[in-house]
C-alpha positions in Angstrom: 0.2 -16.9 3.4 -2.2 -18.9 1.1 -5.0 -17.5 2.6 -3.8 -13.7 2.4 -3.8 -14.0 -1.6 -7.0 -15.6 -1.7 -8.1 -12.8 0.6 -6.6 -10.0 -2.1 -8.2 -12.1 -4.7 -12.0 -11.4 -3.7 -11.3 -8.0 -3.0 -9.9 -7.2 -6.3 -13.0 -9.1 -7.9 -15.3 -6.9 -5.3 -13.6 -4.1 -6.9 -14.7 -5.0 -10.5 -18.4 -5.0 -12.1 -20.1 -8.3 -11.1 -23.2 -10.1 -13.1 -25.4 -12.2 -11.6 -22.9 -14.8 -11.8 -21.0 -12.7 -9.3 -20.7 -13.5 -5.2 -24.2 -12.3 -3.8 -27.3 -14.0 -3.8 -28.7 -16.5 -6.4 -30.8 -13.9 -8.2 -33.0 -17.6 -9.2 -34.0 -18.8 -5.8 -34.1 -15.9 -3.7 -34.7 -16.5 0.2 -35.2 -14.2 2.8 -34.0 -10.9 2.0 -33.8 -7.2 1.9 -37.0 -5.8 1.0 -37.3 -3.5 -2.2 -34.7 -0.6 -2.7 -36.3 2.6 -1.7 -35.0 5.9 -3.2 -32.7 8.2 -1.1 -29.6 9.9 -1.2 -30.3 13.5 -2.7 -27.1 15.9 -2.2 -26.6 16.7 1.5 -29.9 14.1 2.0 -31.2 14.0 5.5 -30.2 10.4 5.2 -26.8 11.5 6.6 -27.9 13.0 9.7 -27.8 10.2 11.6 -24.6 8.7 10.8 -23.0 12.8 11.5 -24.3 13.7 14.6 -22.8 11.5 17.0 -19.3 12.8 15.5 -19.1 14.9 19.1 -19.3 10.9 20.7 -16.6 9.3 18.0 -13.7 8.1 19.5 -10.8 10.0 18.3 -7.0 9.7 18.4 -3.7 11.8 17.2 -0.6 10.0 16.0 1.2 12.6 16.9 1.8 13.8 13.1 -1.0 15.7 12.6 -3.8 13.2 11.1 -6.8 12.6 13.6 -7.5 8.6 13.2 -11.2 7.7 14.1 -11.5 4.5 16.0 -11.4 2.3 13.3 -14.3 -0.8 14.4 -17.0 1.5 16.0 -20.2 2.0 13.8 -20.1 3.8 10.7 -22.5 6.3 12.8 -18.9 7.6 13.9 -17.6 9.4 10.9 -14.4 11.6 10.1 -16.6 15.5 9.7 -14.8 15.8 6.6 -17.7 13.4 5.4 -20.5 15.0 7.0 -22.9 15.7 4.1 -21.5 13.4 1.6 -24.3 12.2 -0.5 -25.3 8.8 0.5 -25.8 6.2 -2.5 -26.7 3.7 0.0 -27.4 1.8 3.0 -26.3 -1.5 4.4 -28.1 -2.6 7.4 -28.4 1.1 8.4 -24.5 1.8 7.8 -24.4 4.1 4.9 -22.0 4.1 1.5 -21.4 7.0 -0.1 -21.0 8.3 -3.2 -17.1 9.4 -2.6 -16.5 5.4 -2.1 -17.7 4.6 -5.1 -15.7 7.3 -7.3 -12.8 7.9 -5.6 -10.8 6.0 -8.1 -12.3 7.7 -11.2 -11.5 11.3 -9.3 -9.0 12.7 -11.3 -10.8 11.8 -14.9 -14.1 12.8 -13.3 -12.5 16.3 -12.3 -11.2 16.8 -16.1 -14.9 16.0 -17.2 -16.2 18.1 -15.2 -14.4 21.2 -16.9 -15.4 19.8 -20.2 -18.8 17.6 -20.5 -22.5 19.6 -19.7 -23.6 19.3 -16.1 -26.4 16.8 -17.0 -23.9 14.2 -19.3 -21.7 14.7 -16.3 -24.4 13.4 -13.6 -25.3 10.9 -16.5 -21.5 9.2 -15.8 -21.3 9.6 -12.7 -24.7 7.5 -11.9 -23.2 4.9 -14.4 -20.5 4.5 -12.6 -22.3 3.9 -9.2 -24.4 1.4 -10.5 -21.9 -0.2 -12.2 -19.7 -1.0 -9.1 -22.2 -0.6 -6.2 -22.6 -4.4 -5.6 -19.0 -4.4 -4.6 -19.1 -2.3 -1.8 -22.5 -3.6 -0.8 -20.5 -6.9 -0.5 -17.8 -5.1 1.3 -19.3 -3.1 3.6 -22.0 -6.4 4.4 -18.7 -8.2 5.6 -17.3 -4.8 7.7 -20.6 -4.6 9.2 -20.2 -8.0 10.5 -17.0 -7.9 11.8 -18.1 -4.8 14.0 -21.2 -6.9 15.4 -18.7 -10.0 16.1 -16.1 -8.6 18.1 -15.7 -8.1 21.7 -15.1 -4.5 23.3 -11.3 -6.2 23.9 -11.1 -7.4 20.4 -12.2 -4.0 19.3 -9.5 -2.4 20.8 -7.0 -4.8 19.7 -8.0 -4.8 15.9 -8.7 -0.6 16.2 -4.9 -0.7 17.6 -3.6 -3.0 14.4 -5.5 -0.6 11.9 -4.5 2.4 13.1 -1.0 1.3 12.6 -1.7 -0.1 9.3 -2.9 3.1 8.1 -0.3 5.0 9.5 2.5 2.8 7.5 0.2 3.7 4.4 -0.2 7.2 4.5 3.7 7.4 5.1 4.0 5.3 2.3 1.9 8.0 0.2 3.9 11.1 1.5 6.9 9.6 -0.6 5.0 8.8 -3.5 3.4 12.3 -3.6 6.8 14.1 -2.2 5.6 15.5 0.7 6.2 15.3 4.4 3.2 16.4 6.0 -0.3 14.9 6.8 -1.8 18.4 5.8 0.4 18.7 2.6 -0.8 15.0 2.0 -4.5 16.0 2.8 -4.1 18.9 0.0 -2.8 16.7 -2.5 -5.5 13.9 -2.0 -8.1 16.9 -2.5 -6.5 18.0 -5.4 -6.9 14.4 -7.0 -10.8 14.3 -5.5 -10.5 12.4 -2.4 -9.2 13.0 0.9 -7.4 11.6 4.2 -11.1 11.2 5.9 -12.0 8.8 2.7 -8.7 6.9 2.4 -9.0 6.2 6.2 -12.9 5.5 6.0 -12.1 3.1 2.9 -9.1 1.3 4.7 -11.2 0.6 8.0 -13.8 -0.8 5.7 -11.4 -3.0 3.8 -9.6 -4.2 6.8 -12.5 -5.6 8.1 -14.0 -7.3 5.6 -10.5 -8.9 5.7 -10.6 -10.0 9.2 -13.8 -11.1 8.8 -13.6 -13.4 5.9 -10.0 -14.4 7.3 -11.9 -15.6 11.0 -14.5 -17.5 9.0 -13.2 -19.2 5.9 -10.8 -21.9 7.2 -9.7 -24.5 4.4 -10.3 -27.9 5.6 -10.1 -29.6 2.2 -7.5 -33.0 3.0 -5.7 -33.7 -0.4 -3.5 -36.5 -0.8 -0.9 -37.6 -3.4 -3.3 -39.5 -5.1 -6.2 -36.8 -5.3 -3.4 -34.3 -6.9 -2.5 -36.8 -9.3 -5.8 -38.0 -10.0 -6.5 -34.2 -11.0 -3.2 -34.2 -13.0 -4.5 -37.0 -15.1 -8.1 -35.1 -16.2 -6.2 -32.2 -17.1 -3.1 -33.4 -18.8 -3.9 -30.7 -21.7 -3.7 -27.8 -19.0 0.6 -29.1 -18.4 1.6 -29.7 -22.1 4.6 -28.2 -23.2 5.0 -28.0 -27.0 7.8 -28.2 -29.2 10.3 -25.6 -28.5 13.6 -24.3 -29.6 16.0 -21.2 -27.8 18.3 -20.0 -31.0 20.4 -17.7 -32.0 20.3 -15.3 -35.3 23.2 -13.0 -37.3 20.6 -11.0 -39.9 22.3 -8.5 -41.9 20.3 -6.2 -43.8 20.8 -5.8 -47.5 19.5 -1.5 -48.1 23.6 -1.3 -48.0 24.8 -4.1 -50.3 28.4 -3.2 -49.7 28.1 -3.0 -45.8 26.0 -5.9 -45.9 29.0 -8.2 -48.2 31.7 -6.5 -45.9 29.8 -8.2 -42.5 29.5 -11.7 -44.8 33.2 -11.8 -44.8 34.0 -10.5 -41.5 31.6 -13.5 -40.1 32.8 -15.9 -42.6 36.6 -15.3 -41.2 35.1 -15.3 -37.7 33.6 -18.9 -37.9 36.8 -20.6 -39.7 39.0 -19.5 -37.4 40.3 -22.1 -34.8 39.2 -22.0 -32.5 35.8 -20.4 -34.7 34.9 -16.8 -32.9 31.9 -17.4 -30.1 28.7 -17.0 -32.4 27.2 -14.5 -30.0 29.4 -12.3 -30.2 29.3 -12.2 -34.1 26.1 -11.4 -33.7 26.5 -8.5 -31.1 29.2 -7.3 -33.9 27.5 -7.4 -36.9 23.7 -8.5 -36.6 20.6 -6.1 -38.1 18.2 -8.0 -36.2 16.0 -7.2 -33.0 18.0 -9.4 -31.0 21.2 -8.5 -31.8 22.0 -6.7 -28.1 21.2 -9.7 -26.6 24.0 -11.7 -28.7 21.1 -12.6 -31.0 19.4 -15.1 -28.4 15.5 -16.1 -29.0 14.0 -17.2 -26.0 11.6 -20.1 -26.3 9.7 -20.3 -29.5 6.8 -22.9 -29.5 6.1 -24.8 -32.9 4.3 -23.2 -35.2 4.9 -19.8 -33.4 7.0 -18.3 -36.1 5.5 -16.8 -39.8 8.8 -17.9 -41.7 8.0 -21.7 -41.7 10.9 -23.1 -44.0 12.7 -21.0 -40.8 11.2 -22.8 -38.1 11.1 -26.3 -40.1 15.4 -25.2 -39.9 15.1 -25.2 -36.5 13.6 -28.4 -35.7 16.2 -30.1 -37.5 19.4 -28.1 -37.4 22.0 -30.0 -35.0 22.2 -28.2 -31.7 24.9 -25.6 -31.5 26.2 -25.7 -35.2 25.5 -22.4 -37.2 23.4 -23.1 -40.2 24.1 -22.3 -43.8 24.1 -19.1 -44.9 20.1 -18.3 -45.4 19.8 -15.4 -48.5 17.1 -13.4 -49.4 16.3 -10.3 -51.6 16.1 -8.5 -48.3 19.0 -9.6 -45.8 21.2 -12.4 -45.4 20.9 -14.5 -42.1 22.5 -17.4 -40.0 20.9 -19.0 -37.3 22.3 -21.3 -34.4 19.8 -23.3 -32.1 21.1 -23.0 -28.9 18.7 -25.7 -27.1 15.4 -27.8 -27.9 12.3 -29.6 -26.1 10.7 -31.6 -27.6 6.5 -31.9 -26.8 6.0 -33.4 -23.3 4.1 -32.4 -20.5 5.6 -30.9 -17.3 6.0 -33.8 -14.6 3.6 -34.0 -11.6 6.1 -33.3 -9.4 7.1 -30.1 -10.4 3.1 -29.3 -10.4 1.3 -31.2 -7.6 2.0 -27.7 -5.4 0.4 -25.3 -8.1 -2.5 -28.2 -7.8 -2.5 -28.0 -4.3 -3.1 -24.7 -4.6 -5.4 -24.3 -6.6 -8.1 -26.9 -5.8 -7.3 -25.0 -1.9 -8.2 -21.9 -3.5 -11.9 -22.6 -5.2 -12.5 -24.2 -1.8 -11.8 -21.3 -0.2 -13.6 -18.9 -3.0 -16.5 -21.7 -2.8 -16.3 -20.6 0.8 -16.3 -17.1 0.8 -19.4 -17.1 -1.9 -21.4 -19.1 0.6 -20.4 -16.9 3.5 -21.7 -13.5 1.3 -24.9 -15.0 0.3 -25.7 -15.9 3.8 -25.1 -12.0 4.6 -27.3 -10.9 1.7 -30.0 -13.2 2.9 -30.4 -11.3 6.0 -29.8 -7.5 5.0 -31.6 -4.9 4.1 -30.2 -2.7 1.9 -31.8 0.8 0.5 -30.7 2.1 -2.2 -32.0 4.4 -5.5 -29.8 2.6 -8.0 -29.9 -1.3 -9.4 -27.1 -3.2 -7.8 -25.9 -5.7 -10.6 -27.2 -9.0 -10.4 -29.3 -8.7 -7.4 -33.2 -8.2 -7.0 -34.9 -8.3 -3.9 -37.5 -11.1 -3.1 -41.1 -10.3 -3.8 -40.8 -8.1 -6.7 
């Protein structure tokens, strides 16, 4: 599904370090916003209390393996206890984000690091890091957040239902990859590698519903006709050109043994007058030098001006199609060459690319989409935090 990919697509890029060209706010005209970031989130800050305490409230499920699955679209208040205390970098509309989000996928090179760098140049990365990819699960968890005030106690169920399943297919999933066959073996070997089942579940719930909501939101209702493809073609003929081309074949033999090297000049010269003459590939499986050799000596396509041997190329341009050339000599090796097929420059019809433009004027409707629906969510959070987030300031300062 179209939409799925596009889906993928922004959360990859929410995953990355974003300027203030990135989805978010326009830094330039700010409108109603969040007011200024105020500092919190010491270790074990009080700031966590809140979101902790109602953990005797959470509703709480067993899959009958072992792993206790929170309820998957309550409010962050209702957290796994494995994350009680975990320092909080954040807040989104009172839902917190904590630092363990942010680093789980630096875990392992942070835990070597650890052993080696001072405790301060160690803090030092670790605070680079959270500024440096905040923004993107500001953006995430804005859209989460949203999805938990939308739905319906129904819908909750249903989409708490579809996650838990979800999650369950990938921490079985993980068990293979990590060779074990328990969720408490699993849980061991997350912690080992700095995370743990309470942060892969709380990151998973979070993803999934910024997916839902996005996907019950962004609809694509661009109409494109034949024409507008085409029309789109024409202003960017460059982007479909296909340059000259040639597949070929190649017989090198090297000459740092000049008796070996004669010895495989007669064996292919017999080989190619015989009648019928021997199948060229398999002369060169038999007696080539060259990198190709395995492969029956076959070049894929090589574009004009690609290769550093010119009077080579210049060969290959002109060099019937399927005749072996002469024999080439140099101080170093002696080679034959064989063009096996050649384009010359066109461009790739329309027809075989209207889809991909389909597709792709679809997708920056839909990404045009998705920006607009985030800034709308920045315009009416607040959001505390100690560190920058990239790109954004709040208005008034």
């Amino acid at each position: 599904m179209r939409l799925s990919r596009i889906l993928l697509t922004v959360l990859l890029a929410l995953a990355g370090c974003k300027g203030s060209n990135g989805l978010g706010p326009k830094v330039e005209n700010p409108v109603v916003g969040p007011p200024p970031p105020r500092k919190i989130g010491s270790p074990n800050s009080e700031r966590t209390e809140p979101y902790a305490k109602d953990e005797g409230n959470s509703k709480k499920s067993s899959n009958g393996n072992g792993v206790v699955l929170t309820g998957m679209v309550e409010s962050d208040a209702e957290l796994p206890k494995e994350l009680e205390g975990n320092r909080v970098v954040a807040t989104v509309n009172g839902a917190p984000i904590f630092e363990a989000e942010i680093l789980e996928r630096y875990a392992e090179g942070l835990a070597k690091m650890r052993e080696q760098a001072p405790p301060d140049q160690y803090r030092k990365q670790i605070d680079q890091l959270i500024e440096r990819d905040l923004r993107a699960h500001v953006e995430r968890k804005l859209l989460s957040e949203a999805t938990r005030k939308s739905l319906k106690k129904d819908q909750q169920k249903q989409l708490d239902s579809f996650v838990k399943k979800q999650l369950q297919e990938q921490l079985e999933e993980m068990k293979k990859s990590m060779g074990v066959t328990s969720t408490a073996e699993l849980d061991r070997e997350l912690q080992k590698k700095g995370t743990s089942l309470a942060m892969i579940e709380h990151q998973f719930r979070n993803r999934t519903l910024a997916q839902q909501f996005i996907a019950g939101k962004v609809k694509n209702n661009q109409k494109l006709s034949r024409q507008d493809l085409f029309a789109y073609y024409q202003q960017h003929l460059k982007e479909y050109e296909v340059k000259r081309r040639v597949k070929w074949q190649q017989i090198l033999i090297s000459r740092a043994d000049e008796q070996q090297a004669r010895a495989k000049l007669r064996i292919l010269s017999d080989g190619l007058q015989q009648k019928p003459p021997r199948d060229f590939g398999e002369l060169a499986a038999e007696l080539s030098d060259g990198p190709t050799a395995e492969n029956k000596g076959l070049y894929d396509w090589t574009n004009a001006g690609s290769l550093a041997d010119e009077k080579l190329e210049a060969l290959l341009f002109k060099l019937p199609i399927g005749e072996p050339s002469d024999l080439i000599e140099s101080s170093r090796n002696f080679q034959m060459v064989r063009v096996f097929e050649r384009q010359e420059a066109s461009h790739t019809p329309f027809d075989e690319v209207q889809d991909q433009i389909r597709n792709k004027l679809q997708d920056a409707d839909q990404h045009d989409e998705i920006e607009k629906l985030i800034d709308e969510l920045w315009a009416s959070a607040t959001i505390d935090s100690e560190y920058n987030i990239q790109g954004y300031e709040p208005p008034g300062l």
